[in-house]
N, C-alpha and C positions, 0 to 999 in steps of 0.2 A: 545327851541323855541316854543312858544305858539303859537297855530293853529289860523289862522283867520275867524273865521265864516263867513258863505255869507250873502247879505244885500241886499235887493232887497226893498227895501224903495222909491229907487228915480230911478227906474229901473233897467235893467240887471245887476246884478255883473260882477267883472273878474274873470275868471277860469283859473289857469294853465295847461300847457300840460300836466303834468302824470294825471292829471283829464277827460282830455279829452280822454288820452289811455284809462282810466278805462272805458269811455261812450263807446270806439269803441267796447273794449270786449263784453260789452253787445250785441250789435247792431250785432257784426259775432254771438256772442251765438245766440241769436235768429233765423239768419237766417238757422243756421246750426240746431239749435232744429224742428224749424215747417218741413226740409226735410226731417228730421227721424221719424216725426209723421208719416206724411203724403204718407205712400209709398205702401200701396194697391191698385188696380183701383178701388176697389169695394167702398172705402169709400167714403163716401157722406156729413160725421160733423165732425169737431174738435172741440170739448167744450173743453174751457181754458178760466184762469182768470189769468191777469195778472195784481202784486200789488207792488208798489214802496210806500216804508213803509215811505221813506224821501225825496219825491219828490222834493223839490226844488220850484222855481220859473217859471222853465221850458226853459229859456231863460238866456241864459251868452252871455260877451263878451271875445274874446281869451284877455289873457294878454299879448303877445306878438305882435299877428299881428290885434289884435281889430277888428277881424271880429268876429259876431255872429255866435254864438254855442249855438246848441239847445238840451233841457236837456232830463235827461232820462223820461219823460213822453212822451214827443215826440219820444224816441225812438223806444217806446213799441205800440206806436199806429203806426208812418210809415212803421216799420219791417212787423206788421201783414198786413196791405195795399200790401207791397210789395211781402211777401208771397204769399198773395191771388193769384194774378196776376201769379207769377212765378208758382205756382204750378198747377194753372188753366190751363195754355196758349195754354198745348198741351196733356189736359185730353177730354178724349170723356162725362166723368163724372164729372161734374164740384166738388170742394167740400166748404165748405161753414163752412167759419173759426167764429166758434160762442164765441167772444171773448168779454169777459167783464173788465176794467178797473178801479182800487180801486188807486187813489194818495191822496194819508194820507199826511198833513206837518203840524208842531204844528206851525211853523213860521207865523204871522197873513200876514207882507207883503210878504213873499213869497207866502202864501198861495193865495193871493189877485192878486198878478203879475201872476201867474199860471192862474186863470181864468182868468184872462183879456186876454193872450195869446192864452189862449186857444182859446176862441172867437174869436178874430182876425183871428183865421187859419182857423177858419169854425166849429167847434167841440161847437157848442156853442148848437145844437139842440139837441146831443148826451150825454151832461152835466146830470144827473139824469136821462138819460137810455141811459145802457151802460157804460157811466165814470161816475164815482163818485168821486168826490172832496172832501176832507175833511178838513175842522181847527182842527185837533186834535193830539195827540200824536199815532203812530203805535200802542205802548204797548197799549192804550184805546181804537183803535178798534181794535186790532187783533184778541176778538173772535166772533164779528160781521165780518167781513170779513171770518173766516176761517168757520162756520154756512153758510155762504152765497154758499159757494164751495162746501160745503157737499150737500148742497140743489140742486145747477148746476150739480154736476156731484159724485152722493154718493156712484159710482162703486172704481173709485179709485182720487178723488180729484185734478183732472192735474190741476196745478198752478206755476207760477215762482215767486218768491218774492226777489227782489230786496230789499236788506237793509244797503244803503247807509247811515249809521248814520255817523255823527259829532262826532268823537273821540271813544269812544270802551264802554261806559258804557249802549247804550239804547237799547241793545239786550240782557237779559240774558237768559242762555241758557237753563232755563225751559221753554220761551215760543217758542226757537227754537222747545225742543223737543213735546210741544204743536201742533205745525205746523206737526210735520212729525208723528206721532201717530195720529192724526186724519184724516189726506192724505196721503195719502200712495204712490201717482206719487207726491206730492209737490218736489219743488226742492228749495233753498235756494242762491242767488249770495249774500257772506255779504263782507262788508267791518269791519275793526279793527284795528285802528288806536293805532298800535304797540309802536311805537315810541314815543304817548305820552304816552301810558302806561309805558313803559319803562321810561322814565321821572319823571314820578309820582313814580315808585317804588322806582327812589332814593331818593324819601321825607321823609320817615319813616313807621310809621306804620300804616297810613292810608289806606297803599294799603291791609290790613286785613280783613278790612269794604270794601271794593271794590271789593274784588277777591267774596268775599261772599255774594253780591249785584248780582255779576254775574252766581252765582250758582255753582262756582268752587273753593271752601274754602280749604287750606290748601295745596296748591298747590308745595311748596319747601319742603316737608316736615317735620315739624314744624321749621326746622331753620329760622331766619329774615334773611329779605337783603342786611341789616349789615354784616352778621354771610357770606353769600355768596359771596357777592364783596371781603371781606378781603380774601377767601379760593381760591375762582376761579378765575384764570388771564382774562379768557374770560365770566365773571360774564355776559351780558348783550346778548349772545348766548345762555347760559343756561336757562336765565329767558324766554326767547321768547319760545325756544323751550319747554320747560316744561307746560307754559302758553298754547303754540297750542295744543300739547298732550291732554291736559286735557279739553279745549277746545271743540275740537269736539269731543272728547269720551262721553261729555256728552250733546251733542247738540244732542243725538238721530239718526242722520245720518250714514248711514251705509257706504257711500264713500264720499270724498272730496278731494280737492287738494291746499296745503300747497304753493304757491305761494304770492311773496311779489309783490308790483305795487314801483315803487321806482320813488324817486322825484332826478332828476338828479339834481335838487338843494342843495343838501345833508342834507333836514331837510323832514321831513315826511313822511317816508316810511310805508306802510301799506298791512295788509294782504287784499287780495281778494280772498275769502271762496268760493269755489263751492260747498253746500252738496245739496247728493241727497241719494236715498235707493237703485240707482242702477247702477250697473260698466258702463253701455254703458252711460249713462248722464254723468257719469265721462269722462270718455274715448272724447265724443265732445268737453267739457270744455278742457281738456289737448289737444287738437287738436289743440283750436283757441289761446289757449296761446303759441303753437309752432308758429305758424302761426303768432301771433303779437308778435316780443318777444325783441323791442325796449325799453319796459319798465319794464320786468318781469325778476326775479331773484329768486333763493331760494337758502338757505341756508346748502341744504344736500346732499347725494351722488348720483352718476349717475345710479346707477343698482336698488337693488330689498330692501339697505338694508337704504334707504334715510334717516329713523329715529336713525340710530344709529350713522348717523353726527349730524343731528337733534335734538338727544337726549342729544349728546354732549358728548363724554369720551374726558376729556383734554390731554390725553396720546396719545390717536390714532389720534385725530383731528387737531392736534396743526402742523404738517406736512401740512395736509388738507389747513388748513388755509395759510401757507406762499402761497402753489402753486396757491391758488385760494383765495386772499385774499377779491376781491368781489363776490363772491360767485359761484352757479352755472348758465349760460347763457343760454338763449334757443337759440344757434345758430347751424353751423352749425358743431363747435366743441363737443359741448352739445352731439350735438346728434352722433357723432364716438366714445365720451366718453360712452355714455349710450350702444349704441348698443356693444360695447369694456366688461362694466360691465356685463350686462344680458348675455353674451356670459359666461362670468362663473359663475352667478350665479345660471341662469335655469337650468343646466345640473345637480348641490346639490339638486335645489329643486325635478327634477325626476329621479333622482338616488334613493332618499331617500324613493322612492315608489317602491316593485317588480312590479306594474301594473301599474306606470307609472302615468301621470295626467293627464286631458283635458285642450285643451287650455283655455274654456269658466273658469273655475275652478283657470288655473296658473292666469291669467289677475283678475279674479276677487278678489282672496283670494291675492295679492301680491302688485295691481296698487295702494291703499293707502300710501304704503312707495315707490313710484319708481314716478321721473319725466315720467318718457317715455309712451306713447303713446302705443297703440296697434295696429299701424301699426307699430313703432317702436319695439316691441315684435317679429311679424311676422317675421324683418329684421334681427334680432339676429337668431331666430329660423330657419330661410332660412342661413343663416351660417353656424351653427351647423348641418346642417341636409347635407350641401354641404361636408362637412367636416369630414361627418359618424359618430357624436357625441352624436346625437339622431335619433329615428326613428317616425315618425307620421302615424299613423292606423288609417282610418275612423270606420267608426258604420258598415261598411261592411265589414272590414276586412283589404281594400285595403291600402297599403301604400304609401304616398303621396311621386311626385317627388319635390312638390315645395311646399313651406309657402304660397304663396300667396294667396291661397283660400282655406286657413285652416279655421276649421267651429269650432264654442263653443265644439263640442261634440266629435271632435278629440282627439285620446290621442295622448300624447306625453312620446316617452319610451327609456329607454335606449336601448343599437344597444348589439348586441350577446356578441362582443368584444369592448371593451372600449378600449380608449387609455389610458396609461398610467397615463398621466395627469389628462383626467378626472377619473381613478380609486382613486387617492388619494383621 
């Protein structure tokens, strides 16, 4: 099914609903990003730029109930409004969110509709200070923009970039790792419109020159995707997951989370990329995707070891797949399956230590391959710990009765006598 591009020529386009979930994601990310800034009394600024690389037109209408839907430009400037407000309300220190705004669209009428909106809303004095609008390609300013952040804030670059392309080709992942080598807090939301890649790979050898466009050459290795459809029953799992692997190993990001956005219309399904260079931005992102998880699915397993359904052995997975032939939910099954997995799989990973690990250490070195959350870790570990199956030691010695205000620097040990179970 060929994607439809939006057209904002003769005004608003229509957007579908898994388009609109994707906008809510951002909208709770944000909200949930500026309260974890923002949590000293003593602070008084928050420098941040925020940049949507493929803004839009700014304005849709639902395709279903044809009320207007406002795009993610809008979202990025009423979040920080609403922030402001929320984090001020009941500070003796007010603090003073110094936020600057980059919407880049190559689109001429989008791009045209977008300031026209904008104005109408008010934003028309803030246009060339503060927002900046652009007729251009992302890829043509991105290193005018990412200059601009070093100059705003050259300690460590706080930025979000929103990279809602059309289809999977206008991000390759040199200028990702562009982006996170030279900002060091930058964080990444991308969209990768999977499904037509997956499309296109069954055309032939075109997808050689594309994978290589993308900066991730040779990715089956060396076999075609002839040579794989005819080997593999479940050829079209393989290729995703090999594609993501590679993917962000070399987008320079040190965490992210492998989540698909699904069009319950069964044509479009697409990844939504969180990278960031650090577990706890991880950790919020997998928060607000439990928290919305009407349209979120992935493909791998519930505990520590997600990449090795992900990765795909047709022998282990192929059971996988009958039980769970749509995949994995974020409901509230998800998460008795997950805290079910972690339950045996943390107790191997600190077993496998005489000194045991910290939890800041298990969550950060593990949360790339595992859906669950770190409050969902906690829940597993509050299990285990009820159970006599680990033991938790602060930095003082003390050992904790409960997970629930386990800190980064806690270790986590095995107990005198193991059980049986976990001796195997």
């Amino acid at each position: 099914m060929t994607l439809k591009q939006y057209n904002w020529k003769d005004g608003p386009d229509l957007i579908q609903q898994h388009s609109v979930a994707k906008h809510r994601i951002l909208e709770a990310y944000l909200a949930a990003y500026f309260r974890t800034l923002v949590s000293s009394p003593n602070q008084d600024v928050l420098k941040l730029t925020l940049v949507d690389g493929f803004a839009g037109g700014g304005l849709y209408v639902h395709n279903d109930t044809r009320e207007p839907v406002k795009g993610s430009p809008f979202i990025f400037l009423e979040a920080t409004r609403e922030a402001e407000f929320l984090i001020n309300k009941d500070r003796r220190k007010p603090v003073h969110l110094q936020v600057d705004y980059f919407f880049t669209e190559a689109d001429r009428h989008a791009h045209m509709h977008l300031d026209k909106v904008l104005r109408e809303a008010g934003y028309g004095d803030r246009i060339g200070n503060g927002i900046y609008i652009d007729h251009a390609r992302f890829q043509d300013k991105a290193d005018a923009i990412i200059e601009f952040i070093k100059r705003k804030s050259p300690r460590n670059g706080r930025s979000i970039f929103a990279l809602d392309q059309y289809g999977y080709k206008e991000v390759p992942t040199h200028l990702l790792r562009k982006i996170f080598a030279a900002l060091p807090s930058a964080e990444v939301i991308l969209t990768f419109g999977v499904d037509s890649f997956m499309n296109f790979a069954s055309d032939g050898d075109q997808v050689k020159d594309l994978l290589n466009g993308l900066g991730i050459p040779d990715i089956f290795g060396g076999r075609s995707v002839e040579e794989i459809k005819a080997s593999d029953r479940d050829w079209r799992l393989f290729l995703q997951s090999t594609l993501y692997r590679r993917l962000v190993e070399n987008s320079g990001a040190r965490h992210f989370t492998p989540f698909f956005i699904r069009n319950r219309g069964g044509h479009g399904d697409y990844w939504l990329i969180h990278m960031s260079q650090h577990h706890r931005a991880r950790d919020v992102m997998t928060e607000v995707h439990w928290a919305n998880n009407n349209y979120f699915i992935h493909y791998g397993g519930a505990g520590l070891d997600m990449f090795q359904m992900v990765g795909y052995d047709p022998v282990h997975d192929a059971d996988y797949l009958q039980q769970s032939p749509l995949g994995f939910e974020f409901d509230d099954i998800a998460r008795r399956a997950s805290i079910a997995a972690l339950n045996e799989h943390i107790p191997r990973r600190v077993y496998a230590n005489d000194a045991g690990i910290s939890f800041g250490e298990l969550f950060a070195t593990t949360c790339n391959s595992s859906p669950a959350s770190a409050r969902i870790y906690r829940q597993s570990i509050g299990t285990l710990l009820d159970e006599q199956a680990l033991e938790i030691v602060g930095a003082d010695g003390t050992k904790r009765r409960s997970s629930a205000q386990i800190k980064d620097s806690d270790q986590i040990m095995s107990p005198p006598q193991r059980t049986l179970f976990m001796a195997v």
